[in-house]
C-alpha positions as CSV (number, residue, x, y, z in Angstrom):
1,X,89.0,-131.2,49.1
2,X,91.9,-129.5,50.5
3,X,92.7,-126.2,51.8
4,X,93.6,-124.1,49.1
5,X,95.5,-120.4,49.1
6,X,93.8,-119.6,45.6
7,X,90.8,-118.3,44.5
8,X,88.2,-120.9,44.9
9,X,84.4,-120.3,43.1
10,X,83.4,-123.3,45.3
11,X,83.3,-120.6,48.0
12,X,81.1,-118.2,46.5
13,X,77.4,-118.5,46.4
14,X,73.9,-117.0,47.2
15,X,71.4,-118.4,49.5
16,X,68.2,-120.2,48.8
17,X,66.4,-121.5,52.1
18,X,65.8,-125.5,51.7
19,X,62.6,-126.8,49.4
20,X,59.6,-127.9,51.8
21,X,60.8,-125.6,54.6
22,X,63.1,-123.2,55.2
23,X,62.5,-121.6,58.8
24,X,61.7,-123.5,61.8
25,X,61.1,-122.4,65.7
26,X,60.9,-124.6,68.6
27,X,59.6,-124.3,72.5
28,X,62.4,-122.1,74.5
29,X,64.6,-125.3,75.9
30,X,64.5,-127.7,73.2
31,X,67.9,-128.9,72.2
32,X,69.6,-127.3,69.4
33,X,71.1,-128.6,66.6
34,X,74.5,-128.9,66.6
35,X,75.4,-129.4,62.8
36,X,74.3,-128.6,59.5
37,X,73.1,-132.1,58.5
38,X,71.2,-133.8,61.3
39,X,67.1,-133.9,61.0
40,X,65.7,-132.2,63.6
41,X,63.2,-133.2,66.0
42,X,60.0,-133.4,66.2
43,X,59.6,-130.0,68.2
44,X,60.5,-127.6,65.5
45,X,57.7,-126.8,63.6
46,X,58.1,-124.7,59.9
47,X,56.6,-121.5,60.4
48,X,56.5,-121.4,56.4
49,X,57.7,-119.2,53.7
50,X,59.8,-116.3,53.8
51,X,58.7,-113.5,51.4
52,X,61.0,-112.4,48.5
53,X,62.5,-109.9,50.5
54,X,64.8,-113.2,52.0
55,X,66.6,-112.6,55.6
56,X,68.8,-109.7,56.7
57,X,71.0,-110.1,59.4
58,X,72.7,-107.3,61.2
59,X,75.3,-107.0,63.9
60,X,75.4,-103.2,65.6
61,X,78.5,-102.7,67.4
62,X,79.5,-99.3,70.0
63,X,82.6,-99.1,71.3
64,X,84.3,-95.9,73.3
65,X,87.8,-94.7,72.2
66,X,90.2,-93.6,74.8
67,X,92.6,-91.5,73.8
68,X,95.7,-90.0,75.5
69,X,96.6,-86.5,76.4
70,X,98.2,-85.9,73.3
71,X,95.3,-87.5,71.5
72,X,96.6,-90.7,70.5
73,X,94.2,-93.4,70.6
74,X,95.0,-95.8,73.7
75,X,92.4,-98.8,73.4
76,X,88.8,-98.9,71.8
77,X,86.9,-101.2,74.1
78,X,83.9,-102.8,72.6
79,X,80.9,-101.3,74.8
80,X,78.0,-102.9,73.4
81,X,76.9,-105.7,70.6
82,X,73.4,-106.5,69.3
83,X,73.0,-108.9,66.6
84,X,69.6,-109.5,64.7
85,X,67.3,-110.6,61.8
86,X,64.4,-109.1,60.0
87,X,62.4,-111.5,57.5
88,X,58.4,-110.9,56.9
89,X,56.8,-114.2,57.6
90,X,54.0,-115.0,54.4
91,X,51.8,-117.5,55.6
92,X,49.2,-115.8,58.2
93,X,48.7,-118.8,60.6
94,X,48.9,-119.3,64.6
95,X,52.0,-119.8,65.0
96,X,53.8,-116.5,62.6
97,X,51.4,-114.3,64.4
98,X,52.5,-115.5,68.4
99,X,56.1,-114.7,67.0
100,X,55.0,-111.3,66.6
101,X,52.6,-110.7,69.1
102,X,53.7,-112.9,71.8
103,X,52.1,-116.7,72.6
104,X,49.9,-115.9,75.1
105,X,48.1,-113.4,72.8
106,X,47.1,-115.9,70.1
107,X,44.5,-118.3,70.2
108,X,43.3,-120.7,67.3
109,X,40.4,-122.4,68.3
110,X,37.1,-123.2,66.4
111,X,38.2,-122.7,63.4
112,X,39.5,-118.7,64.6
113,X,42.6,-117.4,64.9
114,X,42.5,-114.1,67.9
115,X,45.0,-111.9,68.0
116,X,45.2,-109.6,71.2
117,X,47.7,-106.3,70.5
118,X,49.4,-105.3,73.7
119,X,52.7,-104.8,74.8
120,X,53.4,-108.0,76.7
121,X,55.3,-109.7,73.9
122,X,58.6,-110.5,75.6
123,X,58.5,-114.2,74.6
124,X,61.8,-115.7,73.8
125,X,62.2,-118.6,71.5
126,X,64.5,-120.4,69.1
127,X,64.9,-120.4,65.7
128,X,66.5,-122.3,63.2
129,X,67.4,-122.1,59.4
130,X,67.7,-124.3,57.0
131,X,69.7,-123.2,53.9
132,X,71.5,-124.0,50.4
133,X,74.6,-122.8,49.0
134,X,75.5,-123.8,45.3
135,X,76.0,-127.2,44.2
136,X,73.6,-128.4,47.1
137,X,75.9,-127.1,50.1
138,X,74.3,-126.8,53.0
139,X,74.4,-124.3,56.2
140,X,72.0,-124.3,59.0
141,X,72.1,-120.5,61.5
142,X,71.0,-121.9,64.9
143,X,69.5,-119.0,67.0
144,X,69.7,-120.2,70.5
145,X,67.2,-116.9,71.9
146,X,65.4,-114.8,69.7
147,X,62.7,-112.2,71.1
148,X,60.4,-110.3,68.9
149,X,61.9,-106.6,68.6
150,X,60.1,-104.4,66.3
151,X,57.3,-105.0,63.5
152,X,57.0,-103.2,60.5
153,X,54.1,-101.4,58.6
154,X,51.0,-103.6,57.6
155,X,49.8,-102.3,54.4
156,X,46.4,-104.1,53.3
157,X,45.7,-103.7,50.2
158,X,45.2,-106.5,46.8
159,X,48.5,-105.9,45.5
160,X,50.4,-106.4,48.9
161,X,51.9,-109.3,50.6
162,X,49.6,-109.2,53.9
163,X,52.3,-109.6,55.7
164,X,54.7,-107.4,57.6
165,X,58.1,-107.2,58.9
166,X,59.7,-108.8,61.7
167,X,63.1,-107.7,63.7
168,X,63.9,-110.5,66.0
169,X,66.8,-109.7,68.7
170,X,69.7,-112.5,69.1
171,X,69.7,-113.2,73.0
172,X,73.1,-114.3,74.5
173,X,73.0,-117.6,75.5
174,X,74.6,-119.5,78.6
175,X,77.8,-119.9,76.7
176,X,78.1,-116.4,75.5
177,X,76.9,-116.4,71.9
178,X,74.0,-115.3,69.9
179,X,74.4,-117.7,66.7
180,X,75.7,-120.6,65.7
181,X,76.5,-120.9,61.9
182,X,77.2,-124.7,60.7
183,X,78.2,-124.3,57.0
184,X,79.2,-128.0,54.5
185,X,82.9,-127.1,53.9
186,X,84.6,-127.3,50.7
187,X,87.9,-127.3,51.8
188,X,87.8,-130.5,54.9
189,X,86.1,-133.8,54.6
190,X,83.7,-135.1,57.1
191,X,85.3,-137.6,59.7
């Protein structure tokens, strides 16, 4: 399909994450994907389902205005950029819990997971996610470094996810970026 300069409801859609598995994280240095259809490798493991609550991402942006002596505003320099993601993992297993608690402070062996709480959690990682648009379009958000950020309440209780929130910060990697977003077009054909 070609480019269009009209309206286009091909273009507008919500986001389901892909049947089977939706959310996927990988040993810091294994290679990223680098399009929206290729299967990954073996390396990335599903850390399983999302809750309900699906995943938010936020880009928080500070920049300083200079202004002139008469007050006129000269330039507004970006001065800082954080992007990030919150998402509560569901599925209570070994490898959710060292995204929130760091790897070195989970342990699943003989048949128990241990979960040390401390503050040395500064594990980076990345993540990727596997998503549908509608009519089966497909977009993949490759998160080269991601690092554990802030967790949520933990409310226990029967008619509670036991689950709780996770913030995870975007890292800048070597070439300057913080995500990579690889989204099935409707407008160019693949070559």
């Amino acid at each position: 399909m070609a480019e269009t300069n009209t309206n286009n409801v091909a273009n507008v859609s919500s986001t389901k994450g892909l049947k089977g598995g939706y959310i996927f994280t990988a040993p810091a240095g294994t290679a990223l994907p680098t399009d929206y259809k290729t299967a990954l490798a073996p390396a990335w493991k599903c850390l399983g389902f999302i809750s309900e609550d699906g995943y938010t991402e936020t880009l928080d942006t500070d920049s300083e205005d200079f202004n002139d002596m008469n007050g006129d505003l000269m330039a507004s320099p970006q001065t800082s950029r954080v992007e990030s993601g919150q998402f509560t993992l569901a599925e209570i297993k070994a490898a959710t819990l060292k995204m929130m608690y760091g790897d070195a402070n989970v342990t699943d062996e003989g048949g128990v997971i241990t979960v040390k709480h401390n503050g040395d959690s500064s594990d980076t990682w990345p993540l990727v996610l596997e998503l549908v648009l509608k009519d089966g379009r497909r977009w993949r958000k490759v998160i080269p470094l991601a690092q554990s950020s802030e967790l949520d309440d933990l409310t226990l209780a029967v008619g509670e996810l036991a689950a709780r929130a996770l913030t995870v910060k975007y890292l800048t990697d070597e070439s300057g970026n913080t995500c990579y977003d690889y989204i099935q077009s409707t407008e160019s054909t693949e070559g």
